[in-house]
DSSP file (Angstrom, degrees, kcal/mol; ACC not computed):
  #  RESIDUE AA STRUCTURE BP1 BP2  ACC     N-H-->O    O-->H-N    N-H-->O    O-->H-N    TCO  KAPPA ALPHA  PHI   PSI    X-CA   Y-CA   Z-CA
    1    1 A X              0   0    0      0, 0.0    38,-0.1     0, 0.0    36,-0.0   0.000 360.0 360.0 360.0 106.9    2.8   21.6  -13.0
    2    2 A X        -     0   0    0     26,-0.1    38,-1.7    23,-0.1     2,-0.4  -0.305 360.0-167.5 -54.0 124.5    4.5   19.6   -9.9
    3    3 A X  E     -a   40   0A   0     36,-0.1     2,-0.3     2,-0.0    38,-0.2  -0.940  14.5-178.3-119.3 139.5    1.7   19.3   -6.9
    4    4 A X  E     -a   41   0A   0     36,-1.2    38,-0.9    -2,-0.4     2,-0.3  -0.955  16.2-148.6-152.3 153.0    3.6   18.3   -4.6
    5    5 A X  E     -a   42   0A   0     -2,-0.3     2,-0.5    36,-0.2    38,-0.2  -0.985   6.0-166.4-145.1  89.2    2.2   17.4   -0.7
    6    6 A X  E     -a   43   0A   0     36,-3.5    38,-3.1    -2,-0.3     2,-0.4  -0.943   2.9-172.9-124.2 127.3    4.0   17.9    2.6
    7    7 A X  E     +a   44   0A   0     -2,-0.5     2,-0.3    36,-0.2    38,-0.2  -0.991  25.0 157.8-125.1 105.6    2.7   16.2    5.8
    8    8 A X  E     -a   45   0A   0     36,-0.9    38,-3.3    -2,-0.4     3,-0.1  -0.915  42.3 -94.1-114.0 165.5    4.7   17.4    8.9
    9    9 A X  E >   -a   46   0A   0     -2,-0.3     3,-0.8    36,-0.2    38,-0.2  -0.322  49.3-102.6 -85.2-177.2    4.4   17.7   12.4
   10   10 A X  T 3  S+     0   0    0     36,-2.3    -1,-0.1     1,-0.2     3,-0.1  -0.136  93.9  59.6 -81.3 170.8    3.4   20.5   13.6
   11   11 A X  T 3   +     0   0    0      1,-0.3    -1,-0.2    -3,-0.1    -2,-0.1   0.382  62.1 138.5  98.9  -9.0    5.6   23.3   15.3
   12   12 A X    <   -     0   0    0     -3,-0.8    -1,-0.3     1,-0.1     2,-0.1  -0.542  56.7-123.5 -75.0 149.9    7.8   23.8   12.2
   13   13 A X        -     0   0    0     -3,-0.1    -1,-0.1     1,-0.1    61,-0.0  -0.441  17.0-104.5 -96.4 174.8    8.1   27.4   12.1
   14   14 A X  S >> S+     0   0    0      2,-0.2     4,-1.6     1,-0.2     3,-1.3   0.872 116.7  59.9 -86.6 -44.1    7.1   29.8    9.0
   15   15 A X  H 3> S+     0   0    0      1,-0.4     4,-2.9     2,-0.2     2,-1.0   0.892 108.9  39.1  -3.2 -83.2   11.1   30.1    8.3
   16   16 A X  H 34 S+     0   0    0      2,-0.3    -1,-0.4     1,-0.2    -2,-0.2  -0.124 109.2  58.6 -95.4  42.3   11.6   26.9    7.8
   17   17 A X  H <> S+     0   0    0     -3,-1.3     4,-1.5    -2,-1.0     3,-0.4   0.567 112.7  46.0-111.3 -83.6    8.4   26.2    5.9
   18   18 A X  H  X S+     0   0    0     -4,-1.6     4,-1.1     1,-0.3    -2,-0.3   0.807 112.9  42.0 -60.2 -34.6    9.5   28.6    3.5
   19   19 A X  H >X S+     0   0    0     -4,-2.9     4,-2.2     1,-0.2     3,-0.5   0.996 114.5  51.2 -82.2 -34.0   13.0   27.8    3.0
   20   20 A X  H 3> S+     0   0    0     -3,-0.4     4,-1.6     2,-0.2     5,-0.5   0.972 114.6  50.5 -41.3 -49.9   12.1   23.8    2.9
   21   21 A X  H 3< S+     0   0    0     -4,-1.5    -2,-0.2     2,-0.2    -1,-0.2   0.656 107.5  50.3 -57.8 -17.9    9.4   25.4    0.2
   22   22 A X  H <X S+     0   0    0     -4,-1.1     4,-2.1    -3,-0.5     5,-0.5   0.883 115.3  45.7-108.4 -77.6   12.4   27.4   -1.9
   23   23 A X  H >X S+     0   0    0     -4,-2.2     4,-3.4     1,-0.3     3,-1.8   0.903 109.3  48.0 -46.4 -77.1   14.6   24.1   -2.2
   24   24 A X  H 3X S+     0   0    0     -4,-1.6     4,-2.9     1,-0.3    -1,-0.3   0.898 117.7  44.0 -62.8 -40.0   12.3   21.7   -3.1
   25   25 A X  H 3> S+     0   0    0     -5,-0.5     4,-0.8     2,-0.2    -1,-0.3   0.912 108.9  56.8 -61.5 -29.5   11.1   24.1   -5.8
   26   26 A X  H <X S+     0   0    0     -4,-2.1     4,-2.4    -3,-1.8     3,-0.3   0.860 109.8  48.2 -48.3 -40.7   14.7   25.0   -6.8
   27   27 A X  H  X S+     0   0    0     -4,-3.4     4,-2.0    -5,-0.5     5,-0.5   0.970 107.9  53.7 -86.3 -37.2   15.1   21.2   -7.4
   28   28 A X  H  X S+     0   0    0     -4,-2.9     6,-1.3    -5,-0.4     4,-0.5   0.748 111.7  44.8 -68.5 -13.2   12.0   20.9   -9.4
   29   29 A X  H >X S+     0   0    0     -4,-0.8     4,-1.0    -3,-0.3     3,-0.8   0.866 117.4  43.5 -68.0 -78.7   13.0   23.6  -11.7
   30   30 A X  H 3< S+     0   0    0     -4,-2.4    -2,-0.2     1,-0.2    -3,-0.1   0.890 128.5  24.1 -50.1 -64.2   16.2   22.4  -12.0
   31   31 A X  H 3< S+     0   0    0     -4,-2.0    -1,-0.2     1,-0.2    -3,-0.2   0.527 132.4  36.5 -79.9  -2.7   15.5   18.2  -12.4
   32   32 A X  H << S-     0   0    0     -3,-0.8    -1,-0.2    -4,-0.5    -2,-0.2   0.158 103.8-126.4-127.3  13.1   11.8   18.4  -13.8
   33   33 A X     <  +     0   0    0     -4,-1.0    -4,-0.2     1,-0.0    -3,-0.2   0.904  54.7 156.2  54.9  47.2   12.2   21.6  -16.1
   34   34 A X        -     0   0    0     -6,-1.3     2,-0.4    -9,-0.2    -2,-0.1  -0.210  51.8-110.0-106.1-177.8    9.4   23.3  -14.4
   35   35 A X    >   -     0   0    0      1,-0.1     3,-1.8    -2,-0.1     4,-0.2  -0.982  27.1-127.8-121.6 128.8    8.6   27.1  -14.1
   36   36 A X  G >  S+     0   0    0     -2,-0.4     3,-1.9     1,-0.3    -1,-0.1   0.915 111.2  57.3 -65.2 -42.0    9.1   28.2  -10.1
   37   37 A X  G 3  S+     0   0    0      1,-0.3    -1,-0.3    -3,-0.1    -3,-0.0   0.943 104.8  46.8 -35.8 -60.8    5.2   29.8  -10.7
   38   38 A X  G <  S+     0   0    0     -3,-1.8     2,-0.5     2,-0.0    -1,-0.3   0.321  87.2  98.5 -88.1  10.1    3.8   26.5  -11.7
   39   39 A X    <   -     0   0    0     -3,-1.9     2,-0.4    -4,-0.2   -36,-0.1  -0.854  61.0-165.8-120.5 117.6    5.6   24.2   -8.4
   40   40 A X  E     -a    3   0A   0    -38,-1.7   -36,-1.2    -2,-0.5     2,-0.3  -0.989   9.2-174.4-117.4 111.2    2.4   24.1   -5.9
   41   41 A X  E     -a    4   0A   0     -2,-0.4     2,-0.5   -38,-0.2   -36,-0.2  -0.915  10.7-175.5-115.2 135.0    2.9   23.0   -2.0
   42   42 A X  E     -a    5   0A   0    -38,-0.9   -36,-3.5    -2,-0.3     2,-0.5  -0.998  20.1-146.8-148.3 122.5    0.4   22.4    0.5
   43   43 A X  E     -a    6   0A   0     -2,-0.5     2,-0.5   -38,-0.2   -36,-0.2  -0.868   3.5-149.5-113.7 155.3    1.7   21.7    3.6
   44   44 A X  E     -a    7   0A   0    -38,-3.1   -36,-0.9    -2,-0.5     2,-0.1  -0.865   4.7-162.8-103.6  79.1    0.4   19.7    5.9
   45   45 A X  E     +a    8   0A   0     -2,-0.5     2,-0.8   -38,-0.2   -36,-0.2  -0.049  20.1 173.4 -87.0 145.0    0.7   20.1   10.0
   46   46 A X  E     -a    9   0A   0    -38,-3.3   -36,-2.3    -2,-0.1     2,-0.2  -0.939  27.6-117.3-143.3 166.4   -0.2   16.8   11.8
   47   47 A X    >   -     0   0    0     -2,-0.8     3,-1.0   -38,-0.2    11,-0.1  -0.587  28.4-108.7-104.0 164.6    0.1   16.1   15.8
   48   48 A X  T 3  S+     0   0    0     -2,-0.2    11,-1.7     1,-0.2    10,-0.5   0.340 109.9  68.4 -66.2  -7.6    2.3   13.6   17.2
   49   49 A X  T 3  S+     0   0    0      1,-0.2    -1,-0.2     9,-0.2     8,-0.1   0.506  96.5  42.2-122.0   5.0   -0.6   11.7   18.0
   50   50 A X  S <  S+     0   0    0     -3,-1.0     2,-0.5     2,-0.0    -1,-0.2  -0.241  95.1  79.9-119.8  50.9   -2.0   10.6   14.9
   51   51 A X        -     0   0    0     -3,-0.4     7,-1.6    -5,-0.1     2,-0.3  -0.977  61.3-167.8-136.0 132.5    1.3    9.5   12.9
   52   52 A X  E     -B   57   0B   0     -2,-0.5     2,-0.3     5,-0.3     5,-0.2  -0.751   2.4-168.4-103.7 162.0    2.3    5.9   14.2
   53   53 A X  E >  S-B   56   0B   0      3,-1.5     3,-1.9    -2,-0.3    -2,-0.0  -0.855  77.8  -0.2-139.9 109.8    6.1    4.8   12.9
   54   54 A X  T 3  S-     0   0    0     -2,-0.3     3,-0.0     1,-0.3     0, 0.0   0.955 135.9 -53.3  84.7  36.1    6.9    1.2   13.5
   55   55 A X  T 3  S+     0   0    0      1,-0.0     2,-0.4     0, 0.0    -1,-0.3   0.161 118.3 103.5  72.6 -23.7    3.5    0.3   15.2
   56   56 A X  E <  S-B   53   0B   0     -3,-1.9    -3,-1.5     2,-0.0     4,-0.0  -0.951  78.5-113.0-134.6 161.1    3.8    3.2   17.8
   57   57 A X  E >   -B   52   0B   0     -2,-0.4     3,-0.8    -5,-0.2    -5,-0.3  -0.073  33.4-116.9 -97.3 151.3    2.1    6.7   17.9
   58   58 A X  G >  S+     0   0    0     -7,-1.6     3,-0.5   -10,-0.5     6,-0.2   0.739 115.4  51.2 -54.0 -48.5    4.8    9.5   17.2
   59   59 A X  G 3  S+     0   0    0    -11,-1.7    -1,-0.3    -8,-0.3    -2,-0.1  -0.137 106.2  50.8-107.3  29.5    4.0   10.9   20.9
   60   60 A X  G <  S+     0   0    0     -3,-0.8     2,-1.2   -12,-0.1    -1,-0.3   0.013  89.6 112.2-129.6  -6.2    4.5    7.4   22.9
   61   61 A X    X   -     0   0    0     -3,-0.5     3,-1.8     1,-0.2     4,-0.2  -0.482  52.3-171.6-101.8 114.5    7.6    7.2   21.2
   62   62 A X  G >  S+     0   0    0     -2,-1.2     3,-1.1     1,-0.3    -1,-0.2   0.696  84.2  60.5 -65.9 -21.0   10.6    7.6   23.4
   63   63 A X  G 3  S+     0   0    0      1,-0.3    -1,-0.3     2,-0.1     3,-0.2   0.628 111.8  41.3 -78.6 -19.8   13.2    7.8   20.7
   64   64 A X  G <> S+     0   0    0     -3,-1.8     4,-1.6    -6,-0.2    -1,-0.3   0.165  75.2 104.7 -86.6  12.4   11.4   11.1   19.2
   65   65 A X  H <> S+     0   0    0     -3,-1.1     4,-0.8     2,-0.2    -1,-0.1   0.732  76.4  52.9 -97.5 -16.4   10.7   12.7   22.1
   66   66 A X  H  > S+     0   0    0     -3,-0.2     4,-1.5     2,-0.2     3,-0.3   0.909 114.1  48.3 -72.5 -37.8   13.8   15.4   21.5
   67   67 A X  H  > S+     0   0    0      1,-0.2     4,-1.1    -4,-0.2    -2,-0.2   0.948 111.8  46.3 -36.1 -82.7   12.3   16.0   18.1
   68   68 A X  H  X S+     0   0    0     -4,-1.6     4,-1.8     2,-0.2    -1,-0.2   0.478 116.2  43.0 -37.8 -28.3    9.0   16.4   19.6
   69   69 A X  H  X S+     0   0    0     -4,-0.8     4,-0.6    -3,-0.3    -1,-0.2   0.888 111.0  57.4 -79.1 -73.4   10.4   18.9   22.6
   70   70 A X  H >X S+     0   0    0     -4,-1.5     3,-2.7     1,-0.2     4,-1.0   0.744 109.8  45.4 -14.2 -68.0   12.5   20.7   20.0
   71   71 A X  H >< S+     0   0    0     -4,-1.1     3,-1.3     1,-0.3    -1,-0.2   0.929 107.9  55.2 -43.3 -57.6    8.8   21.5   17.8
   72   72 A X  H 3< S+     0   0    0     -4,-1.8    -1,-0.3     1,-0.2    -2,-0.2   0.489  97.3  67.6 -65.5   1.2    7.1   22.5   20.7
   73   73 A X  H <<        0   0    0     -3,-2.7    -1,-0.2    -4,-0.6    -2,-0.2   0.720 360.0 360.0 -75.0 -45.7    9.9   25.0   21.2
   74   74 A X    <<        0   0    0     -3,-1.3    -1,-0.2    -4,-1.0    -2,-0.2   0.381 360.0 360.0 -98.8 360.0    9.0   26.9   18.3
């Protein structure tokens, strides 16, 4: 049984939680021979202001900040 563990930021809408959730199970069926029942996801929202990339926090970082507008859109 695939546990499988998804840390995003927050704002993704419940659309695209589920269809990100329907692919990655598609592909674990397909490449780990699994049964779509037994493929278990727990997603995970986190804010921009506890994820660092490259030494700086998600939400200081000017080169994400159109991701970051984009999320809060939704």
């Amino acid at each position: 049984m695939p546990n499988i563990t998804v840390e995003l930021l927050a704002g993704r809408s419940v659309e695209q939680r589920r269809a990100f959730a329907r692919a990655v199970t598609d592909n674990a069926v397909e490449i780990l021979g699994a049964r779509p029942q037994d493929v278990r996801m727990v997603f995970t929202e986190i804010t921009a202001d506890v994820v660092a990339n490259g030494g700086v926090l998600a939400s200081e970082d000017a080169s994400r900040a159109g991701v970051l507008a984009a999320l809060e859109k939704h």
